[in-house]
ROFINU-398781 format. One line per field, with one value per residue (C-alpha): residue number from 1; chain; x, y, z. Coordinates in steps of 0.2 Angstrom, whole numbers. Layout:
N
k <- c(NUM,...)
c <- c(A,...)
u <- c(X,...)
v <- c(Y,...)
w <- c(Z,...)
//
This chain:
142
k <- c(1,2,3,4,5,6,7,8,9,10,11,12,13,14,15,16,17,18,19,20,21,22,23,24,25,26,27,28,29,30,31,32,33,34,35,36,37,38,39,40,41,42,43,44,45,46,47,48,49,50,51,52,53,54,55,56,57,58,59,60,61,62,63,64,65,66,67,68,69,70,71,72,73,74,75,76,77,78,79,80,81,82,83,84,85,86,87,88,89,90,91,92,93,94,95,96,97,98,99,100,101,102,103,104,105,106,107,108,109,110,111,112,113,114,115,116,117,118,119,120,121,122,123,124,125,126,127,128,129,130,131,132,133,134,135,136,137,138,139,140,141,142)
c <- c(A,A,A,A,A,A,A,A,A,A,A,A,A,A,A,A,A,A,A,A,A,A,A,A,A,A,A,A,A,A,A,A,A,A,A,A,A,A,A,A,A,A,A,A,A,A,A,A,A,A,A,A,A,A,A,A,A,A,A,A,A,A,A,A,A,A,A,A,A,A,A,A,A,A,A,A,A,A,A,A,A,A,A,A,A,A,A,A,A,A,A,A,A,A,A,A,A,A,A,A,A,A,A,A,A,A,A,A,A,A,A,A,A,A,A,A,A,A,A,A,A,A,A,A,A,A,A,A,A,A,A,A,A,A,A,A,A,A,A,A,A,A)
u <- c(0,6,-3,2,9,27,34,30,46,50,68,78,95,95,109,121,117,98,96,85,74,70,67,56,47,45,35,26,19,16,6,-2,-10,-18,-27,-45,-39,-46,-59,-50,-36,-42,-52,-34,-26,-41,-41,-23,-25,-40,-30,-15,-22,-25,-5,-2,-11,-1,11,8,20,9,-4,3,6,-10,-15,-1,-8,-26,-18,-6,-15,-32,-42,-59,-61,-69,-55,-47,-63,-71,-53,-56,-76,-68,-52,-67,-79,-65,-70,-60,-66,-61,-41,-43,-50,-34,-22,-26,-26,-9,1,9,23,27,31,42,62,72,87,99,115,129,142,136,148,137,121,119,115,101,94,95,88,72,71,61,66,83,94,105,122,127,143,143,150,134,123,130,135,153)
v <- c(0,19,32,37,28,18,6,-11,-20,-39,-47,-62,-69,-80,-88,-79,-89,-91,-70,-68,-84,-76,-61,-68,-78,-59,-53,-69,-67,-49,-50,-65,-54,-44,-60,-64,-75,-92,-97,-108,-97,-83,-94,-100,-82,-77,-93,-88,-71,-75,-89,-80,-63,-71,-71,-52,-50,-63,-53,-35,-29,-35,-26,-8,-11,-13,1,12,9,12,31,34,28,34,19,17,9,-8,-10,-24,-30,-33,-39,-56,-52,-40,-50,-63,-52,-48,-56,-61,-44,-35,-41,-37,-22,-16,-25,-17,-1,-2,-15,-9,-19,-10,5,-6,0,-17,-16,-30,-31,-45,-50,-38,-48,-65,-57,-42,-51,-59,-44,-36,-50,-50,-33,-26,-8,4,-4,9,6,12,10,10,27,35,23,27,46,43)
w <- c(0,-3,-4,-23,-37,-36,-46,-52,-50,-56,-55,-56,-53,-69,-77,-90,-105,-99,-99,-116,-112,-94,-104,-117,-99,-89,-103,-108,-89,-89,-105,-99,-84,-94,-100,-92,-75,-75,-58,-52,-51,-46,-32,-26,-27,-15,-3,-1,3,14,23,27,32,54,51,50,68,77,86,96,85,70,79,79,60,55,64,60,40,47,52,37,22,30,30,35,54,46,33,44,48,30,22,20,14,1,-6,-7,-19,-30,-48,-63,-72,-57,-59,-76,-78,-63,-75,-89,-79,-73,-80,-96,-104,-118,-106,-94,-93,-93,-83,-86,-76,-82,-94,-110,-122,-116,-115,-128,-144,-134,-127,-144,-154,-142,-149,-135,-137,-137,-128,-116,-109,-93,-84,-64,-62,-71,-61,-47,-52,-50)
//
């Protein structure tokens, strides 16, 4: 939760000679949630959510957390309360219309880090976009 917009981040530490074919894989997935979600996914997605939430109140310092996110992001008193009723009544047309939304691949910024003479003519072959090199220092402003 945040109050405004942040990034969407997804990474992996994946072999050298394996970096395209995990590329091809991130954006195979990322397309794919924008794809309706079948039932009996979206049924286990929710159990899981549903099932795990008792978790987050197990310790007193669990407790303060939850109510410290009730003060900063301003939520209403039976947030906690209705959780497990409201991850329930999500529907498939719910996750994609979000998807949709906010999940954009062809805006993404790839970042790769790793031998460029081993992974370059993969990355370019996939053809996802210009492709930028940056040494440390101008990552790192040095």
């Amino acid at each position: 939760m945040r109050i405004a917009a942040g990034p969407f981040l997804a990474a992996a530490g994946v072999q050298t000679d394996k970096t395209a074919e995990s590329l091809t894989e991130f954006f195979n997935e990322l397309n794919g949630i924008l794809k309706p979600v079948p039932a009996t996914e979206l049924a286990r997605a929710k159990n899981y959510v549903a099932l795990r939430f008792p978790s987050g109140f197990e310790a007193t310092s669990d407790i303060s957390r939850r109510l410290e996110d009730v003060l900063v992001y301003k939520l209403p008193d039976d947030y906690f309360s209705k959780y497990v009723q409201n991850i329930q009544a999500v529907t498939g047309a719910d996750v994609q219309r979000v998807a949709q939304k906010y999940i954009a691949p062809d805006r993404f910024a790839v970042m790769v880090v790793g031998d460029r003479k081993a992974i370059e003519p993969g990355i370019r072959a996939l053809n996802l976009g210009t492709v930028k090199e940056l040494t440390v220092d101008e990552v790192f402003g040095g």
